[in-house]
C-alpha positions in Angstrom: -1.4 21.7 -8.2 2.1 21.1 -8.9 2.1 17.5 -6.7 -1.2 16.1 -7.4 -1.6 17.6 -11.1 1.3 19.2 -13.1 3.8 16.4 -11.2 7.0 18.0 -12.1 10.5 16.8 -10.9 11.8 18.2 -7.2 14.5 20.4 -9.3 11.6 22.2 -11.7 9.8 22.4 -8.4 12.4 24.7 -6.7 13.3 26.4 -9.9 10.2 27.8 -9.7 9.9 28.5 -6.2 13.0 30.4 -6.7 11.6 32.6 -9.0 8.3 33.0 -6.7 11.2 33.7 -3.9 12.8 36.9 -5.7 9.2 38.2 -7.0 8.5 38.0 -3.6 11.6 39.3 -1.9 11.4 42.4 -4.2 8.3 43.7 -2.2 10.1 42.7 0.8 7.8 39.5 2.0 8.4 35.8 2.9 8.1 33.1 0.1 6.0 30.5 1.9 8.0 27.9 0.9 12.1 27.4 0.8 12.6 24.5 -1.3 10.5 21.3 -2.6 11.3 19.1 0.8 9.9 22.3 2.6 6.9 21.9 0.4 6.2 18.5 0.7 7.0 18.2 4.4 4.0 20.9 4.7 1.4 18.5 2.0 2.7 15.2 4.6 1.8 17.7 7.7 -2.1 18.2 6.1 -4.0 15.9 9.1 -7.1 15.4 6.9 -7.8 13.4 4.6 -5.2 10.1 3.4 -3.1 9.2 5.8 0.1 10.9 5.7 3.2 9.8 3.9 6.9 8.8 5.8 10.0 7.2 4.0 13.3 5.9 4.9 16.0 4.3 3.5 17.4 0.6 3.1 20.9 -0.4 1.8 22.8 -3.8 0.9 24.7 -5.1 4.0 26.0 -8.2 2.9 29.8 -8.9 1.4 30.9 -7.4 -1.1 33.0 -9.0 -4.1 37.0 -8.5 -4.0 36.4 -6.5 -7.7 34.0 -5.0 -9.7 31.6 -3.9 -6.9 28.0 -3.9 -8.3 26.6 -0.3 -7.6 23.7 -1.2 -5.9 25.7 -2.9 -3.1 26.6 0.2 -2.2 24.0 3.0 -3.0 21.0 3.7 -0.5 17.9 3.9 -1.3 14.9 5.1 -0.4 11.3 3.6 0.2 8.4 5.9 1.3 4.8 4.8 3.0 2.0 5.3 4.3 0.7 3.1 7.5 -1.5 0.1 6.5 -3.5 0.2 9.2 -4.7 3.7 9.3 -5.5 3.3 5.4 -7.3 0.1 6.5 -9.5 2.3 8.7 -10.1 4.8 6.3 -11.2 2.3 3.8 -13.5 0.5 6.2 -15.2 4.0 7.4 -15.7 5.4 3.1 -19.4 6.3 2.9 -19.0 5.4 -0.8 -19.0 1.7 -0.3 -22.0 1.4 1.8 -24.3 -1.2 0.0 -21.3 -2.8 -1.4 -19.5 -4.1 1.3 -19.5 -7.6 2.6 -19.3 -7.8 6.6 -18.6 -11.9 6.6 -17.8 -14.6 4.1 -20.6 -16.5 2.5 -21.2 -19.0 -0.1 -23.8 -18.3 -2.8 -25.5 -20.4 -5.1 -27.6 -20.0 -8.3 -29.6 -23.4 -9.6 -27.8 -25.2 -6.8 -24.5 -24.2 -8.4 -21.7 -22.9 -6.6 -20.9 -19.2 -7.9 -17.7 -17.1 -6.5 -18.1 -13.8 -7.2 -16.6 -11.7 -4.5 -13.7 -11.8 -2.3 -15.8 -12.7 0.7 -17.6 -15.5 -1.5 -14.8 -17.8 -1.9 -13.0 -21.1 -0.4 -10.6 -19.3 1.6 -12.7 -16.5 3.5 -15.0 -19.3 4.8 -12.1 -21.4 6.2 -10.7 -18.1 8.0 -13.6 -17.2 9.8 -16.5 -19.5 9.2 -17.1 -22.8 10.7 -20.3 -25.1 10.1 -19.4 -27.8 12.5 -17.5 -26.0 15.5 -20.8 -26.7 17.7 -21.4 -30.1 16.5 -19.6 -32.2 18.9 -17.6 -33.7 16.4 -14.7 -31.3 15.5 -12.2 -32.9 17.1 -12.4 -35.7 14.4 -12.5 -33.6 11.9 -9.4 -32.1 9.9 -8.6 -28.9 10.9 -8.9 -26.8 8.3 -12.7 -26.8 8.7 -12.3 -24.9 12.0 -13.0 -21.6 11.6 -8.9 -20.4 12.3 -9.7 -16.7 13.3 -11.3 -17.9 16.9 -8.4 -19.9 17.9 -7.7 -16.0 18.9 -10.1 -15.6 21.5 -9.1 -11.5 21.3 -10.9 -12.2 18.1 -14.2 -12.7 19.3 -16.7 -10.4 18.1 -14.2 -9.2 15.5 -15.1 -8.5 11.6 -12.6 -10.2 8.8 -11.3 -7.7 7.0 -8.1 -9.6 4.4 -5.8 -7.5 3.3 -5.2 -7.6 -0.4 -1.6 -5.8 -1.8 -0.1 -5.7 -4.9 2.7 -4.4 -7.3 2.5 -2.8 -10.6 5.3 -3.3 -12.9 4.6 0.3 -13.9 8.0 2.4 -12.5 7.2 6.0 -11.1 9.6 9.0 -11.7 7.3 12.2 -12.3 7.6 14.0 -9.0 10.7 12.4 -7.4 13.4 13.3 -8.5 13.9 11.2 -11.3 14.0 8.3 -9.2 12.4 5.3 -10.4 10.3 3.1 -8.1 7.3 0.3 -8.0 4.1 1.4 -6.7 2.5 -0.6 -4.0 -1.3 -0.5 -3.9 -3.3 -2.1 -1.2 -7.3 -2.8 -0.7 -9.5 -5.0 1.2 -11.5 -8.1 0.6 -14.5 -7.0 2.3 -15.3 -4.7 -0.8 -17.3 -5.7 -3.8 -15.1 -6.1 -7.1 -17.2 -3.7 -9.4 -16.4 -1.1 -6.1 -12.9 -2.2 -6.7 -12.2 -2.1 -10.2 -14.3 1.6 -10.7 -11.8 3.3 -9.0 -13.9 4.3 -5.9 -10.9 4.5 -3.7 -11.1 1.1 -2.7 -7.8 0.5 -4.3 -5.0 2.7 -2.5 -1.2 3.5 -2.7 0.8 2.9 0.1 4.4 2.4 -0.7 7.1 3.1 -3.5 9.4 0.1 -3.7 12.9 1.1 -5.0 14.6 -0.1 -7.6 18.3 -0.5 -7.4 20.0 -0.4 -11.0 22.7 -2.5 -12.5 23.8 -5.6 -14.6 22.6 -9.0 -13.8 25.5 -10.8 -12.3 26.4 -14.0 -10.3 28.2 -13.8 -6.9 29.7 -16.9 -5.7 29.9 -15.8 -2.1 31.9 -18.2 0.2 31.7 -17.7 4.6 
């Protein structure tokens, strides 16, 4: 409740776990939890269900101007995730996408016209893992990019194309964090139909918060 539906900042979180401490010390028990990292190390514990959460932290390392040192050069900052490819598997085991889910790329066509509808249906899918003349004799004077490019891998073979798809909202985050501000990254897969996608079906997942470092907009002249 106070993570996934009030959201309230890491300070209002222990303020009130502080309070549920000393009701609780007063009949002589245990609060269950000692502070908001102690909370939310026990939610990123939870095995079932999303994958699980991790973070760590990325600072400047470069050279740093004789004066006026931008703070960002020298803050750290951090940047939490969730692995890709377990959230991959999840997406490609949801029972909710079952009729709605293309297993190859293919071309369709309505009066003989070309139509691109879907991930799977267009230019780029087919040249990744579709070939039409791979067993006609004549590949070899052919360009390349008609060869279908995923069974140059032959640990491929057998293997289903599944693109990745990631993406950035402007949108900055702060509820829940501290106050810090960050860019959500979301991440889906091709393989899923768009009206799948854009309903909200869980086809479209968060993975990351991107920091943002804060300052003015200068110019460093940097010389080695």
């Amino acid at each position: 409740m106070l993570f996934s539906q009030t959201q309230i900042s890491n300070p209002h979180i222990d303020k009130l776990l502080d309070l549920w401490a000393a009701h609780v010390f007063s009949h002589a028990g245990t609060p269950p939890f000692a502070n908001h990292n102690d909370l939310h190390n026990v939610i990123d514990s939870i095995t079932e269900g999303d994958a699980p959460w991790h973070s760590f932290t990325v600072s400047y390392n470069g050279l740093l101007p004789e004066i006026n040192i931008p703070g960002w050069m020298t803050e750290k900052y951090e940047v939490w995730h969730r692995d890709p490819r377990q959230v991959v598997h999840q997406l490609l085991s949801n029972p909710e996408f079952d009729g709605h889910f293309d297993y190859a790329p293919y071309r369709q066509f309505e009066n003989d016209k070309r139509r691109w509808s879907d991930f799977m249906s267009g230019n780029w899918a087919s040249k990744q893992a579709v070939c039409e003349v791979c067993d006609s004799g004549i590949l070899t004077l052919l360009n390349y990019s008609f060869k279908d490019l995923i069974a140059v891998d032959e640990q491929t073979h057998g293997s289903m194309f599944v693109p990745i798809i990631l993406g950035s909202d402007k949108t900055t985050v702060s509820v829940a964090t501290g106050q810090n501000d960050f860019y959500p990254l979301y991440m889906s897969i091709g393989n899923v139909k768009n009206h799948i996608r854009r309903a909200h079906k869980n086809a479209l997942v968060l993975i990351g918060f991107l920091a943002i470092p804060k300052g003015d907009l200068h110019l460093y002249l940097l010389s080695f």
